[in-house]
GUFI-899187 format. One record per residue: x, y, z of N, C-alpha, C in turn; residue number from 0. Coordinates in nm, 3 decimals, always signed. Example, Ala and Ser with C-alpha at 12.3 -4.5 7.8 and 13.67 -1.06 7.14 Angstrom:
REM GUFI-899187
      nu      nv      nw     cau     cav     caw      cu      cv      cw   n
  +1.319  -0.569  +0.780  +1.230  -0.450  +0.780  +1.320  -0.330  +0.780   0
  +1.285  -0.225  +0.708  +1.367  -0.106  +0.714  +1.290  +0.003  +0.787   1
REM end
This chain:
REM GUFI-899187
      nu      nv      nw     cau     cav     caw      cu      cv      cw   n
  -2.323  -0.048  +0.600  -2.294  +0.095  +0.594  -2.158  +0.121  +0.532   0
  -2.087  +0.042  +0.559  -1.949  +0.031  +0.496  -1.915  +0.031  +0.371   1
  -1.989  -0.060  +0.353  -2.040  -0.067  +0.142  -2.064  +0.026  +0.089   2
  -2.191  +0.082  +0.184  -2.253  +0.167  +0.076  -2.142  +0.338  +0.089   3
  -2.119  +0.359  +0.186  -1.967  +0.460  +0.154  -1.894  +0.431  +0.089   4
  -1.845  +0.328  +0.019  -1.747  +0.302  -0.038  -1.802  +0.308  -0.153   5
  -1.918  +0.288  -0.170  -1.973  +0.273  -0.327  -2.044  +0.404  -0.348   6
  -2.104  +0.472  -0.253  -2.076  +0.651  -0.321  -2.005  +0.733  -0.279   7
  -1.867  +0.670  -0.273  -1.759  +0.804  -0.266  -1.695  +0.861  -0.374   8
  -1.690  +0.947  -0.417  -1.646  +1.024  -0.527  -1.509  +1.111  -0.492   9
  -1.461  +1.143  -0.607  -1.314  +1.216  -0.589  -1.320  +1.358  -0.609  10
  -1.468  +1.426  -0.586  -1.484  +1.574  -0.590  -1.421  +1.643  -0.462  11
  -1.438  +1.559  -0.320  -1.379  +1.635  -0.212  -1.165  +1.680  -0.285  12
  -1.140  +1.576  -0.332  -0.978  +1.585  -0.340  -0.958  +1.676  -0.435  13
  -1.050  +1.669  -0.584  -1.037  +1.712  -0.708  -1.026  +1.940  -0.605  14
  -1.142  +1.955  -0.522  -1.176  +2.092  -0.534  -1.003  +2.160  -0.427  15
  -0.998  +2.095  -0.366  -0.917  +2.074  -0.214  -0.785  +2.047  -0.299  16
  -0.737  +1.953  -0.378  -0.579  +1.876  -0.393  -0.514  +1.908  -0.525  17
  -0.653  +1.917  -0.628  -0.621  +1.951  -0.767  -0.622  +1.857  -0.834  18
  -0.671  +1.750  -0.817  -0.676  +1.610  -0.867  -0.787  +1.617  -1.006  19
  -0.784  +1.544  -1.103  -0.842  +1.538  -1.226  -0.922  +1.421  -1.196  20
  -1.060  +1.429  -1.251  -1.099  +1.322  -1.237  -1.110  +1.213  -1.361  21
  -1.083  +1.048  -1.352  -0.980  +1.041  -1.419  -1.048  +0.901  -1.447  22
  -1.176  +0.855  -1.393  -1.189  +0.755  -1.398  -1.237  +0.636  -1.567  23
  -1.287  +0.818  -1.631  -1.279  +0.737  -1.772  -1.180  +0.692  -1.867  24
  -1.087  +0.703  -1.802  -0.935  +0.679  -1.865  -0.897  +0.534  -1.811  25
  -0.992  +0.474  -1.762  -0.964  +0.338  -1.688  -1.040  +0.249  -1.701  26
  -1.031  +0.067  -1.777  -1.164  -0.027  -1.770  -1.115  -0.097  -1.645  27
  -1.165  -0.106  -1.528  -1.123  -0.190  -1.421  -1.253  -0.347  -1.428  28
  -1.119  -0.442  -1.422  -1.212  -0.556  -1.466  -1.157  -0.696  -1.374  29
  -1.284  -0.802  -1.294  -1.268  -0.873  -1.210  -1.149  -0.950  -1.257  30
  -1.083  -1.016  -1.233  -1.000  -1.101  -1.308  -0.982  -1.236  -1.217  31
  -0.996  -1.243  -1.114  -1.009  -1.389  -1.028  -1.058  -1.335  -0.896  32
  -0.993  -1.481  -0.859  -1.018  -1.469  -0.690  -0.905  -1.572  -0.575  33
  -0.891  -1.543  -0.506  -0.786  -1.662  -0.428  -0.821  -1.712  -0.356  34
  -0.771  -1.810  -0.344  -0.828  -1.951  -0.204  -0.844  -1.906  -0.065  35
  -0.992  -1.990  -0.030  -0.948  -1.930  +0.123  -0.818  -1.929  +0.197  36
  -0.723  -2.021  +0.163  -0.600  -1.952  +0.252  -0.567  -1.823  +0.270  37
  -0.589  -1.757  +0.202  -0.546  -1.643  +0.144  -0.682  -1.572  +0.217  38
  -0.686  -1.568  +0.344  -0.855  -1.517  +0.353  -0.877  -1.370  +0.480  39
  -0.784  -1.287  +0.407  -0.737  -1.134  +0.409  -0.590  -1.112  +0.401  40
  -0.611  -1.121  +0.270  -0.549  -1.045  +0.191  -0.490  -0.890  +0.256  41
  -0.373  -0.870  +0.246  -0.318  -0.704  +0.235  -0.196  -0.595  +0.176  42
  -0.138  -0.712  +0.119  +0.002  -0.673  +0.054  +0.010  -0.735  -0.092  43
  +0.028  -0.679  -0.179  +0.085  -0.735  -0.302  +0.188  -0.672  -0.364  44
  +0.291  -0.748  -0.439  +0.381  -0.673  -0.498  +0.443  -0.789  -0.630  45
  +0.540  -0.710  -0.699  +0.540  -0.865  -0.820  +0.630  -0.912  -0.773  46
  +0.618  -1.040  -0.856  +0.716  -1.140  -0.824  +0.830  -1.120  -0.952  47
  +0.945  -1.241  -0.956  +1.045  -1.240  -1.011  +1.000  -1.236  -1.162  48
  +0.894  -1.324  -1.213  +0.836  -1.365  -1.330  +0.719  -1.233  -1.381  49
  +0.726  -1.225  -1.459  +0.572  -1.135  -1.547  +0.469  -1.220  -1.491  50
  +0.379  -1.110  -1.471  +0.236  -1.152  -1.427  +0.172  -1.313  -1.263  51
  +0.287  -1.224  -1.230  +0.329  -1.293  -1.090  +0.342  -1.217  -0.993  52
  +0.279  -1.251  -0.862  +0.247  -1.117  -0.741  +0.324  -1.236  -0.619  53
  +0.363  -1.183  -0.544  +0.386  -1.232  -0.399  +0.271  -1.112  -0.329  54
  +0.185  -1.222  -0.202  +0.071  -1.152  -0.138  +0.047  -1.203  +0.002  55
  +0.015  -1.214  +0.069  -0.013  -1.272  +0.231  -0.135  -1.189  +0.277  56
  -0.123  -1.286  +0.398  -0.271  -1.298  +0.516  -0.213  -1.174  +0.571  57
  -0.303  -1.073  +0.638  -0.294  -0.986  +0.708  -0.262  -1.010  +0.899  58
  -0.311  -0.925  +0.960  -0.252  -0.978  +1.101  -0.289  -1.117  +1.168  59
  -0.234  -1.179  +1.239  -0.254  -1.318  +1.232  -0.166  -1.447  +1.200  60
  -0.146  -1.394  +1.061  -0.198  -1.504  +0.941  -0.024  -1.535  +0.985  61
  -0.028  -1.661  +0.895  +0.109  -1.748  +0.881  +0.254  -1.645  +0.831  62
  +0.365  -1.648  +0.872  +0.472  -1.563  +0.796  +0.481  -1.648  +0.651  63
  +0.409  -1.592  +0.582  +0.441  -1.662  +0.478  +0.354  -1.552  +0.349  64
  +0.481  -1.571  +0.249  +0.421  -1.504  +0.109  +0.392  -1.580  +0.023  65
  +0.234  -1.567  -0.052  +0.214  -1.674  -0.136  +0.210  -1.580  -0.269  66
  +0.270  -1.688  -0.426  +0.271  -1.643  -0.494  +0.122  -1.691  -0.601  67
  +0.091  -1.561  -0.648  -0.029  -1.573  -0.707  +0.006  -1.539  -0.889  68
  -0.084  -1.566  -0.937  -0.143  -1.523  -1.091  -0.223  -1.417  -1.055  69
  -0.314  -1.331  -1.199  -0.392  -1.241  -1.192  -0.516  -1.333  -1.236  70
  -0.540  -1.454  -1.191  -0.676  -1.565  -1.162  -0.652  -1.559  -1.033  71
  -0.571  -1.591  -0.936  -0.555  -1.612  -0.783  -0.464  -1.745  -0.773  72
  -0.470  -1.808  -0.841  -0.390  -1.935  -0.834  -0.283  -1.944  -0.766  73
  -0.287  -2.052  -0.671  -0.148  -2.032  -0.583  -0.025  -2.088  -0.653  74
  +0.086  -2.055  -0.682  +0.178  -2.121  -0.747  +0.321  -2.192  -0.630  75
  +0.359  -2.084  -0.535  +0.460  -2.136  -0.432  +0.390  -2.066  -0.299  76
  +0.467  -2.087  -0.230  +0.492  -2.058  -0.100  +0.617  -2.031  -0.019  77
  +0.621  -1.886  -0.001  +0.762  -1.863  +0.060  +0.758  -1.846  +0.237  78
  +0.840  -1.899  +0.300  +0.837  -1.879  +0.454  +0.953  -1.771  +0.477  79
  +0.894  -1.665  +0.519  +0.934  -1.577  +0.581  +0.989  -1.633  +0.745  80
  +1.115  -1.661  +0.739  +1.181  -1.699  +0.869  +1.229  -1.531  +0.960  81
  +1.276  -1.625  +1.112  +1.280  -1.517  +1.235  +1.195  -1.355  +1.210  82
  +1.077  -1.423  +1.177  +0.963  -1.273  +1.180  +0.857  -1.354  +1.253  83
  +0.719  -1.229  +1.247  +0.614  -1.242  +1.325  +0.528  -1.172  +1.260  84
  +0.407  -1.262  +1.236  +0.287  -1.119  +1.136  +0.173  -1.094  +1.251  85
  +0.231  -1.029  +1.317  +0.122  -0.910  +1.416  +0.068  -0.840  +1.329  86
  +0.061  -0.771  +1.237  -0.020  -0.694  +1.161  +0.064  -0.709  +1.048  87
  +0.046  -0.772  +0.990  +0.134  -0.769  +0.805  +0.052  -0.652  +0.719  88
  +0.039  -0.596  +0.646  +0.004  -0.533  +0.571  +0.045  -0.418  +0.442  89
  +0.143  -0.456  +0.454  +0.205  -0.378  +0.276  +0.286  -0.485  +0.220  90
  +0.378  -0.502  +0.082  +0.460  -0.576  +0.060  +0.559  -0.446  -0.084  91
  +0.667  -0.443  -0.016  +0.718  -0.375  -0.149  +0.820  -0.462  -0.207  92
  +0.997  -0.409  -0.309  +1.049  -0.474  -0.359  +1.151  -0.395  -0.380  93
  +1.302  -0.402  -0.389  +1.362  -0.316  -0.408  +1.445  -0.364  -0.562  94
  +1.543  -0.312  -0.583  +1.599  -0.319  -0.732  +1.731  -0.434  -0.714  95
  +1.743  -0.501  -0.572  +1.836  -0.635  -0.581  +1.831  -0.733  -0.561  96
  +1.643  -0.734  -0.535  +1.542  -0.878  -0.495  +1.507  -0.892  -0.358  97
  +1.505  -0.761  -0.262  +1.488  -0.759  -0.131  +1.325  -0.769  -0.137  98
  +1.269  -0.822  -0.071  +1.143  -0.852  -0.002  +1.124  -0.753  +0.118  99
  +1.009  -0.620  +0.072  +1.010  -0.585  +0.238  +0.856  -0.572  +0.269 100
  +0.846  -0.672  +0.393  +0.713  -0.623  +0.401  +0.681  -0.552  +0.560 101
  +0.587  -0.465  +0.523  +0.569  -0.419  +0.667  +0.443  -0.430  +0.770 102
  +0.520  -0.495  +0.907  +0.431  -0.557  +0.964  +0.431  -0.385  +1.067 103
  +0.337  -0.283  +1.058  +0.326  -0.210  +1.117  +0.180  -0.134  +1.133 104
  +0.076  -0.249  +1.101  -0.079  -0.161  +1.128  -0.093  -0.153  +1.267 105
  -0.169  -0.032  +1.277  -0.192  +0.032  +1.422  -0.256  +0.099  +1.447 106
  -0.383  +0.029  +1.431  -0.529  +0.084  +1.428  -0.547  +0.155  +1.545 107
  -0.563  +0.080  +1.622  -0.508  +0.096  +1.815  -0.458  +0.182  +1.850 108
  -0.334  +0.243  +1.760  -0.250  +0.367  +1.832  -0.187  +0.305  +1.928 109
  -0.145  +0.200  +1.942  -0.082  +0.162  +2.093  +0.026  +0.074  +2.068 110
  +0.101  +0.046  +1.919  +0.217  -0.040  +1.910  +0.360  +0.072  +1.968 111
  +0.397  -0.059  +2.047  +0.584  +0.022  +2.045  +0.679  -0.099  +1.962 112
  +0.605  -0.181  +1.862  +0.668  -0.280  +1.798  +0.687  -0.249  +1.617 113
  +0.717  -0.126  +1.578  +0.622  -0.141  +1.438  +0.749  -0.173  +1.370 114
  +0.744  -0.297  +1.262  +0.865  -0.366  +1.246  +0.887  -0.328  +1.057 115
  +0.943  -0.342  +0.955  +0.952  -0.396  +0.810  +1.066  -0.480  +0.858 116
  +1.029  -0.597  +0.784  +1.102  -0.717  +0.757  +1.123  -0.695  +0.634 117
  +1.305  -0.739  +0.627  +1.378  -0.695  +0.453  +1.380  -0.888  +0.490 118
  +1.386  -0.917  +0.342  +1.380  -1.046  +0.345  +1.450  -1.094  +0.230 119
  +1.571  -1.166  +0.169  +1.622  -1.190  +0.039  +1.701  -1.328  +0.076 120
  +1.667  -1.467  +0.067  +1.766  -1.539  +0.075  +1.755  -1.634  +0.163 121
  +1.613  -1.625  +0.223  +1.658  -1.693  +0.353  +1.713  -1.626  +0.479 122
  +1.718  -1.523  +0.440  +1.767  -1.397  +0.531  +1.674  -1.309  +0.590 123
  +1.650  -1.215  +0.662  +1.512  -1.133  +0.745  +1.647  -1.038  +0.843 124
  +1.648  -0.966  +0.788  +1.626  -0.842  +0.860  +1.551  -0.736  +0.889 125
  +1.569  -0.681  +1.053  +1.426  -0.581  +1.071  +1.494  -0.444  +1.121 126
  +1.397  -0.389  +0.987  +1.395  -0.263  +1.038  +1.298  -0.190  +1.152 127
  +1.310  -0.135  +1.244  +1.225  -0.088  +1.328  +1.184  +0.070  +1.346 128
  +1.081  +0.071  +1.373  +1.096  +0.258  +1.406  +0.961  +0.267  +1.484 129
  +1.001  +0.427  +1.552  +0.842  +0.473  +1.632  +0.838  +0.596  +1.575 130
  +0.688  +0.677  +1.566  +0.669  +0.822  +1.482  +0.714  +0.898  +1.623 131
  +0.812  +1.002  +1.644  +0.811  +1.111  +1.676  +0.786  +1.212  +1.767 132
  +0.632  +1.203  +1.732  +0.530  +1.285  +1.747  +0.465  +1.180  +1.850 133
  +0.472  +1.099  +1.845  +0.375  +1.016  +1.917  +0.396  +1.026  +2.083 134
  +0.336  +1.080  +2.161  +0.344  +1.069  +2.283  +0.292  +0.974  +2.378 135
  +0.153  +0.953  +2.361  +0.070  +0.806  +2.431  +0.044  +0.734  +2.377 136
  +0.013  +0.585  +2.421  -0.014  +0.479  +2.357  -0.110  +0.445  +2.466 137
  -0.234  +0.413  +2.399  -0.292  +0.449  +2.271  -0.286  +0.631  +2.223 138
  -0.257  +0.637  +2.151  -0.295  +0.802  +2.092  -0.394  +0.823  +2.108 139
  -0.466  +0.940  +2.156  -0.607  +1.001  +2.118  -0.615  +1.075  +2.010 140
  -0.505  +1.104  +1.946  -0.480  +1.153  +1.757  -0.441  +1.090  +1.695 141
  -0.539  +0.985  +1.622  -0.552  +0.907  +1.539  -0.475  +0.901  +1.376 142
  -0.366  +0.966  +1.414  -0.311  +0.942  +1.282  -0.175  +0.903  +1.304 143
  -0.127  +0.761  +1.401  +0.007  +0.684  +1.393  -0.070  +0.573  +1.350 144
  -0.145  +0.581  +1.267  -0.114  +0.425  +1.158  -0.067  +0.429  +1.036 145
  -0.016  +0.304  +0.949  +0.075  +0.341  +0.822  -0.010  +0.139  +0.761 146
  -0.048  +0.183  +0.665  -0.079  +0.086  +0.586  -0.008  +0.024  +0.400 147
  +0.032  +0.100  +0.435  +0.110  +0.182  +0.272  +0.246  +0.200  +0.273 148
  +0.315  +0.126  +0.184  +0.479  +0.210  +0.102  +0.529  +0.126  +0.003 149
  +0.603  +0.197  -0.040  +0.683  +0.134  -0.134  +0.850  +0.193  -0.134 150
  +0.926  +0.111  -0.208  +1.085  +0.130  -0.224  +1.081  +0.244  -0.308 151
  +1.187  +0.330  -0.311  +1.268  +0.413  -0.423  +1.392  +0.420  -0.379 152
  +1.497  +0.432  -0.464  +1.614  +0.511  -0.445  +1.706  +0.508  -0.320 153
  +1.680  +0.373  -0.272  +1.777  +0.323  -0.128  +1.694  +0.333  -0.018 154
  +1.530  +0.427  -0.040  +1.432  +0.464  +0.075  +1.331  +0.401  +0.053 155
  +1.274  +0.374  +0.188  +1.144  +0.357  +0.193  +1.065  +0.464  +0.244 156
  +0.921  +0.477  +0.141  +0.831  +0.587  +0.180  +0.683  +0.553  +0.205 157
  +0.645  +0.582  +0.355  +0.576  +0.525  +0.391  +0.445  +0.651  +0.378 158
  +0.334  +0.595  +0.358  +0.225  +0.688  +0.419  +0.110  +0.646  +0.479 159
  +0.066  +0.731  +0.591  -0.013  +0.704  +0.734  -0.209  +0.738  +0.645 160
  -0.255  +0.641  +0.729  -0.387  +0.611  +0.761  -0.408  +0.650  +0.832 161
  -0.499  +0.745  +0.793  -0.509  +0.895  +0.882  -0.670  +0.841  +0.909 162
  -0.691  +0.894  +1.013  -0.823  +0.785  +1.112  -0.887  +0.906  +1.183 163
  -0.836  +1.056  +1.167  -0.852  +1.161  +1.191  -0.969  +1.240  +1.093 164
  -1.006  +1.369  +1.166  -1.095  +1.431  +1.073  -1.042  +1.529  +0.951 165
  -0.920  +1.554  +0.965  -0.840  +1.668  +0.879  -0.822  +1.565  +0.768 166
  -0.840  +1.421  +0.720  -0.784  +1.360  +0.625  -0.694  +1.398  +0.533 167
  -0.539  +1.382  +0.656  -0.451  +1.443  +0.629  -0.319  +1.334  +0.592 168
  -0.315  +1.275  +0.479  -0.238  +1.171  +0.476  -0.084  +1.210  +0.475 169
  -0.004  +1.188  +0.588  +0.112  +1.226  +0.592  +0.237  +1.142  +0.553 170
  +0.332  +1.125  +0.473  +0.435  +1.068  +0.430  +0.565  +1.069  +0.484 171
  +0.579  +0.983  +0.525  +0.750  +0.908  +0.609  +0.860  +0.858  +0.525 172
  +0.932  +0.883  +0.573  +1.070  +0.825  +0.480  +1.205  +0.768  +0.580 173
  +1.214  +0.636  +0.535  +1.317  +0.552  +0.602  +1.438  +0.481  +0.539 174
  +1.567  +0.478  +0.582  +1.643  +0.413  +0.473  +1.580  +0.298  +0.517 175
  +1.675  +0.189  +0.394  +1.596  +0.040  +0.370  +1.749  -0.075  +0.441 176
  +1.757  +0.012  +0.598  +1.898  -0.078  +0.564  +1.849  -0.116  +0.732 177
  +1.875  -0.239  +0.783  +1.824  -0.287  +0.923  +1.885  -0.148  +0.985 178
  +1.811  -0.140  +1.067  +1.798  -0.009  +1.197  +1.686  +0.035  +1.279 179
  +1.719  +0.086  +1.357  +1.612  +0.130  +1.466  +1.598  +0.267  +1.411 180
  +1.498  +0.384  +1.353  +1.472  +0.497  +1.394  +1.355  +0.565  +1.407 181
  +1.350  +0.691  +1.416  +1.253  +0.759  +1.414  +1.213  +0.868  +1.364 182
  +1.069  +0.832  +1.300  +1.013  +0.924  +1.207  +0.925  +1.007  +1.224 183
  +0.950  +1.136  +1.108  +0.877  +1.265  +1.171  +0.814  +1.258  +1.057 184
  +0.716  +1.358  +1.000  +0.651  +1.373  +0.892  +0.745  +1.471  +0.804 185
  +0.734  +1.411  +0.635  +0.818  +1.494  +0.573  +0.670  +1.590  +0.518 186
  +0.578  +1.568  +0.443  +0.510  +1.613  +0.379  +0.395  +1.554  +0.388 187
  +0.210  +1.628  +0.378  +0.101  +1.579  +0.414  +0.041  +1.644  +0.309 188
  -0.113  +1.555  +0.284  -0.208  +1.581  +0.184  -0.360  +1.574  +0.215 189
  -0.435  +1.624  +0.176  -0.551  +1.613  +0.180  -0.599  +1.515  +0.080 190
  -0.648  +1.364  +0.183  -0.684  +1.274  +0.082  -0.822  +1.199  +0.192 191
  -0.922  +1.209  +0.156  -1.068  +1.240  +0.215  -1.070  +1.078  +0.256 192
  -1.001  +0.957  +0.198  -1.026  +0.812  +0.220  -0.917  +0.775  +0.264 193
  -0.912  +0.704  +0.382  -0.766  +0.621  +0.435  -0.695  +0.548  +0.341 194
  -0.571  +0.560  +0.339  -0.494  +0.512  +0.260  -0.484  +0.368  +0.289 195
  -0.471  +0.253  +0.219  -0.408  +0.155  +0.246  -0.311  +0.036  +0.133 196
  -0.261  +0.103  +0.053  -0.158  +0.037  -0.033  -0.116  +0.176  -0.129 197
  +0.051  +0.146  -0.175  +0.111  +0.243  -0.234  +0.190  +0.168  -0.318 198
  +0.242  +0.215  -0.442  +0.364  +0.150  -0.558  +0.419  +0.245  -0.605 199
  +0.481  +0.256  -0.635  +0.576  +0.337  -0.755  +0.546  +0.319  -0.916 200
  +0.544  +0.326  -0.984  +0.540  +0.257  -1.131  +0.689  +0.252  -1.195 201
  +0.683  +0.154  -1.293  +0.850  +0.096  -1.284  +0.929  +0.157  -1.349 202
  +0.935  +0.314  -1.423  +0.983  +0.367  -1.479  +1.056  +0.489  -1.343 203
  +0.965  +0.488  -1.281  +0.934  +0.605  -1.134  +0.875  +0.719  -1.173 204
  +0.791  +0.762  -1.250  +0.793  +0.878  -1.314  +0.648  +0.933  -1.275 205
  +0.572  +0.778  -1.137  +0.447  +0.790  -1.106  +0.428  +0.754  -0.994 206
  +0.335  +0.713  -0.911  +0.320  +0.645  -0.736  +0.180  +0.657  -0.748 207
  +0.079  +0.560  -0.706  -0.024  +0.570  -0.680  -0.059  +0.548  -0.519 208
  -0.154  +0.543  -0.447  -0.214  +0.526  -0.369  -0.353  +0.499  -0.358 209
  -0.345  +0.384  -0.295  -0.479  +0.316  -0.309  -0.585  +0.312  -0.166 210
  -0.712  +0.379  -0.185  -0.818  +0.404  -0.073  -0.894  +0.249  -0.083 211
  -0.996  +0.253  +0.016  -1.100  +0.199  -0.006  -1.223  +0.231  -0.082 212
  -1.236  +0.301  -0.173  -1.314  +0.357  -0.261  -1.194  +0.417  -0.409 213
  -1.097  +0.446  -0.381  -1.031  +0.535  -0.449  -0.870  +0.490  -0.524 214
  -0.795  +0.512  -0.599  -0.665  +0.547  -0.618  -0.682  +0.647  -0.700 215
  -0.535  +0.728  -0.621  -0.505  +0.858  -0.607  -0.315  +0.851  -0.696 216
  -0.334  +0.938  -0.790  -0.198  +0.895  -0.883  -0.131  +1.032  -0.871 217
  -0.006  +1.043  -0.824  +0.100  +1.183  -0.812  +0.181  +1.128  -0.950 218
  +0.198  +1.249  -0.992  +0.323  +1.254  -1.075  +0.461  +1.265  -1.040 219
  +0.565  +1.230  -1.039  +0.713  +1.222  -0.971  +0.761  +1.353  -1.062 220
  +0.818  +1.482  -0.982  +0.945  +1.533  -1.058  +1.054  +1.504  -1.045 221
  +1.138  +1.476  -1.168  +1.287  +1.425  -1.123  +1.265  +1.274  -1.076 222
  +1.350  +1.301  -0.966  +1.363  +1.142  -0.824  +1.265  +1.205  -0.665 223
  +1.219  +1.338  -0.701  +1.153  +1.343  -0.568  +0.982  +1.313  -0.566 224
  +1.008  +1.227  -0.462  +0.861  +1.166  -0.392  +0.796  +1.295  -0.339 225
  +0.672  +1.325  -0.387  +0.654  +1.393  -0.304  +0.459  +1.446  -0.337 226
  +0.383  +1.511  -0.284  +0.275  +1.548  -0.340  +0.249  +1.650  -0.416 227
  +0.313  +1.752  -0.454  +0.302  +1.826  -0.531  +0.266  +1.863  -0.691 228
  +0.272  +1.721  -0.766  +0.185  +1.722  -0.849  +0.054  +1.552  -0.873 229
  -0.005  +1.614  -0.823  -0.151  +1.544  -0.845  -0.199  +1.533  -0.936 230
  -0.223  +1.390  -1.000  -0.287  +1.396  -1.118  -0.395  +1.293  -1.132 231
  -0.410  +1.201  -1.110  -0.575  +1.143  -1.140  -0.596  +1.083  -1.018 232
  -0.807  +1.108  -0.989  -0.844  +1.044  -0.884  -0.909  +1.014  -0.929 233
  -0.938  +0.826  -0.911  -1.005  +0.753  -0.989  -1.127  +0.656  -0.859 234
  -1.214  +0.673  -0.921  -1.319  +0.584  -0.830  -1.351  +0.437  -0.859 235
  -1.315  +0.348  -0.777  -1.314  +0.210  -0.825  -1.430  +0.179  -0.709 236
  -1.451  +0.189  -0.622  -1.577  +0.127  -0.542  -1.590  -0.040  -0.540 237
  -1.484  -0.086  -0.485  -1.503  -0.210  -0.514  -1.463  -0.312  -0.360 238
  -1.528  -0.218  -0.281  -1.561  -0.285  -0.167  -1.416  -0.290  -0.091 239
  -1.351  -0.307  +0.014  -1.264  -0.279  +0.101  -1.149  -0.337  +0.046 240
  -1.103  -0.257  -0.060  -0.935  -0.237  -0.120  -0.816  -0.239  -0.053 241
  -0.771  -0.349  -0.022  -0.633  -0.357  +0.047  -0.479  -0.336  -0.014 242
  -0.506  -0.385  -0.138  -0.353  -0.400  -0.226  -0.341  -0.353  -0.361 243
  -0.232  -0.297  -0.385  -0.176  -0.264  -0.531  -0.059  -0.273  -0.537 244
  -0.072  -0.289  -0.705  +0.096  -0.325  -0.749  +0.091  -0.286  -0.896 245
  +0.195  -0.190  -0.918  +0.194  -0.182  -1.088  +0.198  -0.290  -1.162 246
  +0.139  -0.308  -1.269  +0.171  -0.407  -1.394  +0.263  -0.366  -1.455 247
  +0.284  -0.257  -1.531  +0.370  -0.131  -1.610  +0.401  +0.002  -1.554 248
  +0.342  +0.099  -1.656  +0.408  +0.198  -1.635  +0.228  +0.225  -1.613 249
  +0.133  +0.221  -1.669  -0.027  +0.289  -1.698  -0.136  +0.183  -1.602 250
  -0.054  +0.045  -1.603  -0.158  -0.067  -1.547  -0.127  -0.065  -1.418 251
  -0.232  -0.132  -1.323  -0.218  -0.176  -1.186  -0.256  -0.272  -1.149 252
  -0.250  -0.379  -1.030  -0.316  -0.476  -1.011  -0.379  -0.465  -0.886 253
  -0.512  -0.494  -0.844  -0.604  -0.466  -0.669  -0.613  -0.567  -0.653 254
  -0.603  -0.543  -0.489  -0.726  -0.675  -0.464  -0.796  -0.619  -0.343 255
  -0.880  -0.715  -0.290  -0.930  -0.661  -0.159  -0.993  -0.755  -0.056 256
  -1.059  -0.739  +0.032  -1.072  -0.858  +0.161  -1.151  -0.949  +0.141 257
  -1.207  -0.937  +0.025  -1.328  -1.049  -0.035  -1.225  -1.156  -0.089 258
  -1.075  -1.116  -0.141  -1.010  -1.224  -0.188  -0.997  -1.207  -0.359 259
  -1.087  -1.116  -0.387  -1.094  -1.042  -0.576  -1.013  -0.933  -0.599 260
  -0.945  -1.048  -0.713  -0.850  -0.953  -0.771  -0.897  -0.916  -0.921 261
  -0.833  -0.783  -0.914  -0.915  -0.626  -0.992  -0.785  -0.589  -1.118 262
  -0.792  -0.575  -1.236  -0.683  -0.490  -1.299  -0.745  -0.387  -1.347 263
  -0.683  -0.303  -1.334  -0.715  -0.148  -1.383  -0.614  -0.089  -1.535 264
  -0.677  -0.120  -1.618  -0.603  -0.121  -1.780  -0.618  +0.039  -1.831 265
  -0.532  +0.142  -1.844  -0.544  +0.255  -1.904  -0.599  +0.215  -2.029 266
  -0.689  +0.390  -2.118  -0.720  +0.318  -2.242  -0.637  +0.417  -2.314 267
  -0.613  +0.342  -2.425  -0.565  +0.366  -2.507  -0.624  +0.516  -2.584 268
  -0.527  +0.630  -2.588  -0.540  +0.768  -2.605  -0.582  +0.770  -2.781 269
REM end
């Protein structure tokens, strides 16, 4: 049943509701590998130091450790993420001085008082911590304190929630990127009909996507502000339970998802 929602969901609910273009002929999305069972859920990707190089890891569970991949799957290193814990790993971003952050904060459950990002550069791990706000019980009976998704900008991290609710109301957080304890309220929310679960920036900043399990959803940036206000392509990829993205450029992206297949999504040429 899972499949087959994912494989006829369309971007008409967002397009009538958000203003979104539909956008998908502007895109050849094509298999490009697969990774070893080590690697056997997948949920974070982001690039590595080199072109056409991702750092990626096991989801909750799995070993503290980031493995570096190709766009075949090929494992090339292995980095150990020291004094952490992957209770729920699931995003990986990057900032502009080689910080590693990934965030171990899924919370399907509604019931963490642990939700951690680990900054990581050096052999080094620091944690940032925070709780939403709003949140009164654990477990919540309002299903929208989970966060699967963020990426770096501009000294911040911006997170957005996996909304598990019926308003599919994806709401966006913002944290500095410097070890601390705080707490977050909602800056700004969207109507986005598929749970979110991976986010990037594109490397110019001038873009941010967000990636569903059926879907990525592309805002346009004004200026330096993050924010939803201009919406511009919702693209239908249907390619079975989508966990990760990472820009290639400024137009390309790279997926993957829990099968272990990794996806590039190539703009075409205007």
């Amino acid at each position: 049943m899972f499949a087959l929602r994912v494989a006829t969901c369309n971007c008409s609910p967002e397009i009538r509701k958000t203003g979104f273009k539909r956008a998908k002929a502007e895109y050849t999305i094509s298999n490009t590998g697969r990774m070893p069972i080590c690697i056997n859920e997948n949920s974070g990707i982001a690039r590595a130091w080199q072109d056409d190089y991702y750092w990626t890891h096991n989801d909750g569970g799995g070993n503290t450790e980031l493995y570096m991949i190709n766009t075949k799957g090929s494992v090339f290193d292995t980095l150990f993420v020291n004094n952490s814990k992957n209770i729920d790993w699931e995003e990986l971003t990057k900032d502009d001085k080689g910080n590693i952050y990934i965030g171990d904060f899924g919370n399907n459950n509604q019931a963490r008082k642990d939700l951690t990002i680990y900054k990581y550069r050096n052999g080094k791990t620091q944690k940032i911590t925070f709780h939403y706000g709003e949140q009164e019980h654990f477990p919540s009976k309002n299903k929208i304190f989970d966060c699967e998704a963020f990426f770096w900008f501009g000294g911040k991290l911006y997170l957005f929630s996996k909304d598990w609710s019926k308003s599919h109301q994806t709401i966006m957080y913002i944290l500095p990127d410097e070890a601390g304890d705080y707490v977050l309220f909602p800056e700004q929310s969207v109507f986005l009909k598929s749970p979110i679960t991976a986010a990037d920036i594109s490397p110019s900043g001038k873009e941010f996507a967000l990636l569903s399990y059926g879907k990525v959803y592309i805002f346009e940036i004004n200026g330096e502000r993050i924010d939803f206000s201009k919406p511009k392509s919702c693209i239908k990829i249907g390619r079975n339970q989508m966990e990760a993205l990472a820009y290639i450029n400024d137009t390309d992206f790279i997926m993957t998802n829990e099968q272990r297949k990794i996806f590039i999504a190539t703009k075409k040429q205007d």
